[in-house]
N, C-alpha and C positions, 0 to 999 in steps of 0.2 A: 504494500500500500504506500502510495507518497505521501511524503512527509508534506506536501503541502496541497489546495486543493486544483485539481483537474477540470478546464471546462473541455467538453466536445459538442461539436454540431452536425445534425445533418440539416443545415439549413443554407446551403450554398457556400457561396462567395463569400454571402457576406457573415455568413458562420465562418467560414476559416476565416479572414480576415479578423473579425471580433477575437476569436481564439488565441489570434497571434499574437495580437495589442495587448489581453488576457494576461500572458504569462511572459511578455514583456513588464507589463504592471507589476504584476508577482515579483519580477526578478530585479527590478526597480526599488521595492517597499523593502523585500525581505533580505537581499544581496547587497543591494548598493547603496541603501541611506540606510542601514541600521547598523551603528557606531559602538562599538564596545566601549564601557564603563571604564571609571577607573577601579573599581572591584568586579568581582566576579558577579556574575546577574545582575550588571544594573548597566546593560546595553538601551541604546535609546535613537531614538531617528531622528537625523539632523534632516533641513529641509530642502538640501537639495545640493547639486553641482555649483560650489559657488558661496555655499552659504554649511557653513563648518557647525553649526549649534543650532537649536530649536529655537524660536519664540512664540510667544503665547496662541498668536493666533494660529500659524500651521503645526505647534504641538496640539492642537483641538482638533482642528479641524481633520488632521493627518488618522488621529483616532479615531476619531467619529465616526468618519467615513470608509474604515477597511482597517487600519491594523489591530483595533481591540477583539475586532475577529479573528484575524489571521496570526497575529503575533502579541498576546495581549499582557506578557509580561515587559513586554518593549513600548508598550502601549504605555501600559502602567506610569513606568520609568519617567517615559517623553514625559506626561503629564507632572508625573511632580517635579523634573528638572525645571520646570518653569513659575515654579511654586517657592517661596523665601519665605522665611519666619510667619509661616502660620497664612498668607497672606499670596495671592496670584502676585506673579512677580510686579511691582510697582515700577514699568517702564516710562520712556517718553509716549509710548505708542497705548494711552489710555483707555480710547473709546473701541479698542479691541479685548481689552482685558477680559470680556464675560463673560464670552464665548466660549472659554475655559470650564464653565459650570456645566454648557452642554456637550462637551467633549468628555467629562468627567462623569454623569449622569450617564450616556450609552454607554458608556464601557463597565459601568455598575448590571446596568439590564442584557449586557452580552455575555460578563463572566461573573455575575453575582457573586462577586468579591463586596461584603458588607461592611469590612473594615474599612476599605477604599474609598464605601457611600458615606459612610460616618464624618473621615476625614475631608471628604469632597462639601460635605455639607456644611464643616466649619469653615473650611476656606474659603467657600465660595460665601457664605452669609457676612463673614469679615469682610470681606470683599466687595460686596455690591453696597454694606454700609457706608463705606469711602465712594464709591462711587455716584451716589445716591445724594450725597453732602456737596462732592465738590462739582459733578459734572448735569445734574438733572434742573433743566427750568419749570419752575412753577407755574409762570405764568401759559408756560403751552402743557406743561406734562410729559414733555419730551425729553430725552438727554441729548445734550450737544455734544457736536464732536465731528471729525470727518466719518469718512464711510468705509467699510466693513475692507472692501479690498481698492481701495483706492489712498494706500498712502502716501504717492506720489504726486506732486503740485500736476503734473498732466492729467488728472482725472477728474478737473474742475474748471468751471469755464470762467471770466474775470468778470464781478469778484466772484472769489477771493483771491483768484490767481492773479498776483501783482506783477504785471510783465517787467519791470524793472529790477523784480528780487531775482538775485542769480537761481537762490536755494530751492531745489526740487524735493526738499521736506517738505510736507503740508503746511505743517504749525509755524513751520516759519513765516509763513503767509499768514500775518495775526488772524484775520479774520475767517481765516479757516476752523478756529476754536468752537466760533459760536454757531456756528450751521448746526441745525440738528437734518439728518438725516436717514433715510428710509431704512437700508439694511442694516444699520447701527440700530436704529432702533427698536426692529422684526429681530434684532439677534437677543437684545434684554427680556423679548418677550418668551421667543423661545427659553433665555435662564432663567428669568422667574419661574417659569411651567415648572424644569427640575428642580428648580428651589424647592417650589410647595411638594415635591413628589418626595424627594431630600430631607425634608424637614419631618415627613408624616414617618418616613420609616426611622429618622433618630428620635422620632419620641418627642421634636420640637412642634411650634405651632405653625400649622402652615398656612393659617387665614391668612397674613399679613401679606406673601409672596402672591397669593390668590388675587386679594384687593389689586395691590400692584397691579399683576398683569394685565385685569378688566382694564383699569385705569389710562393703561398705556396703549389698550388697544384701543381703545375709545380715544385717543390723543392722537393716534395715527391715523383713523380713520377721520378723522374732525380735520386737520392740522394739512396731509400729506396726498388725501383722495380731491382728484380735481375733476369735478364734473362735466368741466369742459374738454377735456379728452377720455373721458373714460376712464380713466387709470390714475397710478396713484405718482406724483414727482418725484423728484432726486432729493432736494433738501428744502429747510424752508430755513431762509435768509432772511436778512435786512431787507430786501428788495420784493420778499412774500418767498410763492412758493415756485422753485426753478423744476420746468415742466422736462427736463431728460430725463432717457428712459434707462432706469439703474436696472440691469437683468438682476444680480444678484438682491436687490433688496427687493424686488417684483419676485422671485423665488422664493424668498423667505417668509413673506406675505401669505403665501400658498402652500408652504408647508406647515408653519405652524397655526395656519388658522385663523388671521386676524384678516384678511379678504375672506366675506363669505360666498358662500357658493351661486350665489347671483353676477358676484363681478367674476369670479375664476374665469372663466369661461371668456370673456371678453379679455382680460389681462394676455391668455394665452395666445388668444387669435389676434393683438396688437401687437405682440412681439416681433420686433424687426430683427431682420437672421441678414448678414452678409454675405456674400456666395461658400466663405468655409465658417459659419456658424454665429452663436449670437453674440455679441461683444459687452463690453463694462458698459460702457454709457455709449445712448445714441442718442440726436450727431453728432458727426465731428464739432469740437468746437471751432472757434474763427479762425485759430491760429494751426491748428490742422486740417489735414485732407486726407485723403486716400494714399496720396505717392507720399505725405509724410506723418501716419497716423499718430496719434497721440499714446504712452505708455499704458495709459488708464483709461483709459477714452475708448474710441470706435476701434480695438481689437480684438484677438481672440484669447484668452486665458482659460487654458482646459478646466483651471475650478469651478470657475463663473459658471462653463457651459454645463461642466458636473451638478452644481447646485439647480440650474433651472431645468436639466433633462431629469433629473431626480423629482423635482415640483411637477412638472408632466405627469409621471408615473404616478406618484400618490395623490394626482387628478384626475388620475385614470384617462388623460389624453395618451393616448396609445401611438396616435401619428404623430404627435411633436416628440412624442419620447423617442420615438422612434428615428427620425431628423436629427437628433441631437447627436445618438449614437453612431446615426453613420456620421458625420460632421467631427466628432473626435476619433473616434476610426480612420478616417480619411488621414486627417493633422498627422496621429501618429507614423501609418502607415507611412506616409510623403517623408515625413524625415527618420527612413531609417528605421522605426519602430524604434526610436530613441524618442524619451517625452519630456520635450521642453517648457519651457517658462511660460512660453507668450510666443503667438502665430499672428502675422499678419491674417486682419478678417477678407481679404481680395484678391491674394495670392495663395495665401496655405506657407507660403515661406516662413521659415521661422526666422521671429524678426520680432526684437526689446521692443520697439516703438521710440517717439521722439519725446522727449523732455529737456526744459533749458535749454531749446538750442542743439541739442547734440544727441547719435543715434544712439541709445543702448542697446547690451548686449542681450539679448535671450541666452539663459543659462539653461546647461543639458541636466538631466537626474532630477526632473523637480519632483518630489516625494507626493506633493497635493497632485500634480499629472495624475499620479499614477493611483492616486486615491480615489480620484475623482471616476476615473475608468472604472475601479472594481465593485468602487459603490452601485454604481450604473446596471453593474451586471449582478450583483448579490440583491440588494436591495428592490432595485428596479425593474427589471426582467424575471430576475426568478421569485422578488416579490416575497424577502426575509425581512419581515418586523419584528425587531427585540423587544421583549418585554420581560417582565419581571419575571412570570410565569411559564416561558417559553415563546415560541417566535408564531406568530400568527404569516401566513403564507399569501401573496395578495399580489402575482403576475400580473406585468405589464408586457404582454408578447405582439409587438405592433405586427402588421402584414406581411413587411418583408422580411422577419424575422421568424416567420412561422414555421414548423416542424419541428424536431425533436431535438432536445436540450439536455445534457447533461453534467452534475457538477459534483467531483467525486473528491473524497479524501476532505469533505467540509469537515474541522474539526467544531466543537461547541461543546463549551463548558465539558462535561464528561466521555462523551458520544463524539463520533466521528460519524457522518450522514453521507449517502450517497443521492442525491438528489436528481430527479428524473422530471422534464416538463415539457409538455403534448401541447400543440394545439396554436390558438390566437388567440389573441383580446386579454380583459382582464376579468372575464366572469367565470371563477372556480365553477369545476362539473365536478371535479371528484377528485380528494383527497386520499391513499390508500401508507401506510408506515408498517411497511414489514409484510405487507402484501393483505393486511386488514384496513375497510375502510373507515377511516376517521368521521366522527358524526361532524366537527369542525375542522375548516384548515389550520391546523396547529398542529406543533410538535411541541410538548411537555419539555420543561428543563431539566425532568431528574431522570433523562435516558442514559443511558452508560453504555460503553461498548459501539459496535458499528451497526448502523442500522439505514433501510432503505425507505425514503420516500419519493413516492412516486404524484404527481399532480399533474388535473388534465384539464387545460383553459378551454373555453370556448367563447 
């Protein structure tokens, strides 16, 4: 049996192709960014070709999304190297800090490690305290701050971008402080959710993190949703609310639940895709274009497209999720089956984007690349939800991905699963674990040993 897990397709081209990218990903997380300790068992993933240590935001995001599954004492690690006296590490890079709570939370309901929840659940309430004091406005209910992957001055159009500062930090750009913004904000609500789930299992009170969340969804939806396009903006500024269109924080929207299911559906079908996928922000701003796109701005970053092809699937849009995945299929393929930083969205070349003046580099090994892929395909396609009590099963198999799917050698918590899935679309016909059929799509978490499940979409 391999020591890691196995996908196979008989679904074409674009099953081998997927398969490829697959265990390119695999070989990416598990091989090439995961960085031995300086003691024994305390190996950790750094975030990429380029970048020698973790920080807060891609040690979350990196777990979240695939290695609390695949490799979850590494997982572990990542998460608390980014963690200092009792407290998410206190960097410059603030309005990402707490997204660490939901990176900390799944890897709780992947490996029901309770010590883990306990200690996740002080840190993280230390944690949103300071946050909560220094960073949240009263007057809207929002937290200010830049945005979730945009922390470079090219991901903002003037203001705040002050064409005269050379510095391609945001905060250098003062007024970059007080924006409150979409996916900064969809990511608090997302940690509140684990707060209050955090809090019920250490025995603390969880009304307070509950209030919160209502609170702030209600501030997004008041503050952030513009009636005039449909959809919800980028930030809201001095100048009201700036109408680009943030994929990642339109993702986030949709995943945790603060768009209800009246807008979903329109948010999905306004998404602007470039010929190789969706980008940070759309349009370009003034000071870029196509021949010199911006670092943050109208590109491709395989996360981004990870987070909004994932929003797809748990909307059960089967054809965008489906789009998505060939659109980073493609990217990888074209360079190599190597997964870089950042793809031009008009070529598919890989290509940093412009900032200050000058082209940066796209760096190769990025760890969230290659996160972002396998989330797509564990989560997405074959439609694994963690949960406390085992994983509830919920395929997203669009058209051209249909026929038979296999994904072997999945380890969890005690059990190793060989996982088998029939069909299209995302409406379970029939659950079967061990060749008996399941009255729900779920697998229990206290299995042990290897076992087979079989599911058939129609």
């Amino acid at each position: 049996m391999s020591d890691r897990p196995v996908l196979e397709s008989a679904a074409g081209s674009r099953g081998e192709n997927l398969r490829v990218c697959y265990s390119a990903a695999l070989h990416n997380l598990l091989d090439i960014n995961t960085i031995a300790g300086a003691a024994a068992g305390t190996a950790y993933l750094r975030a990429g070709g380029g970048y020698s240590d973790p920080w807060t935001r891609d040690a979350a995001i990196n777990s979240w999304h695939a290695a609390s599954l695949l490799s979850p004492e590494v997982a572990k690690h990542t998460l608390q190297k980014v963690c200092t006296d009792g407290l998410i590490s206190q960097d410059n890079q603030w309005w990402d800090q707490i997204i660490w709570i939901i990176g900390a939370r799944h890897h709780h309901l992947v490996t029901g490690d309770a010590g883990f929840a306990a200690e996740a659940f002080r840190v993280g309430a230390a944690s949103l305290d300071i946050l909560r004091r220094d960073r949240f406005d009263t007057r809207t209910g929002l937290y200010r701050g830049p945005a979730l992957m945009q922390d470079g001055i090219a991901g903002y159009p003037e203001p705040p971008y002050q064409p005269d500062n050379p510095s391609s930090f945001v905060l250098d750009h003062p007024d970059s402080r007080d924006i409150r913004c979409l996916s900064t904000n969809a990511v608090y609500v997302g940690a509140l959710d684990c707060l209050e789930q955090l809090a019920a299992e250490a025995g603390a009170e969880p009304e307070p993190y509950a209030d919160q969340r209502a609170e702030l969804v209600a501030a997004i939806n008041e503050h952030l949703w513009s009636d005039g396009v449909g959809s919800y903006g980028y930030f809201l500024g001095p100048d009201g609310l700036d109408l680009h269109q943030e994929t990642a924080g339109l993702a986030l929207v949709i995943e945790f639940g603060i768009a209800g299911a009246e807008r979903v559906a329109g948010i999905v079908e306004g998404i602007h895709r470039e010929p190789y996928g969706v980008v940070n922000v759309w349009p370009h701003f003034a000071r870029f274009g196509s021949e010199r796109p911006g670092r943050h701005n109208a590109i491709c970053w395989p996360m981004v497209m990870g987070l909004w092809g994932y929003s797809a699937a748990a909307a059960q849009h089967a054809a965008e999720f489906g789009r998505t995945l060939d659109d980073l299929v493609q990217l990888f393929r074209s360079s190599g089956d190597e997964l870089f930083e950042v793809y031009n969205a008009t070529t598919g070349e890989v290509d940093g984007g412009w900032q200050v003046g000058r082209q940066w580099e796209s760096l190769p090994h990025q760890t969230w690349s290659a996160t972002a892929l396998l989330r797509l395909v564990h989560e997405g396609l074959f439609g694994l939800s963690f949960g406390a009590d085992g994983i509830t099963i919920r395929p997203t198999v669009p058209t051209p991905y249909a026929g038979e799917w296999s994904l072997r050698s999945l380890r969890y918590r005690a059990a190793t699963l060989d996982v088998t899935l029939r069909g299209e679309g995302t409406r379970v016909r029939s659950v079967h674990l061990d060749g008996q059929a399941t009255a729900a799509p779920f697998v229990p978490a206290t299995l042990v040993g290897h076992h087979d499940v079989e599911v058939v979409v129609g």
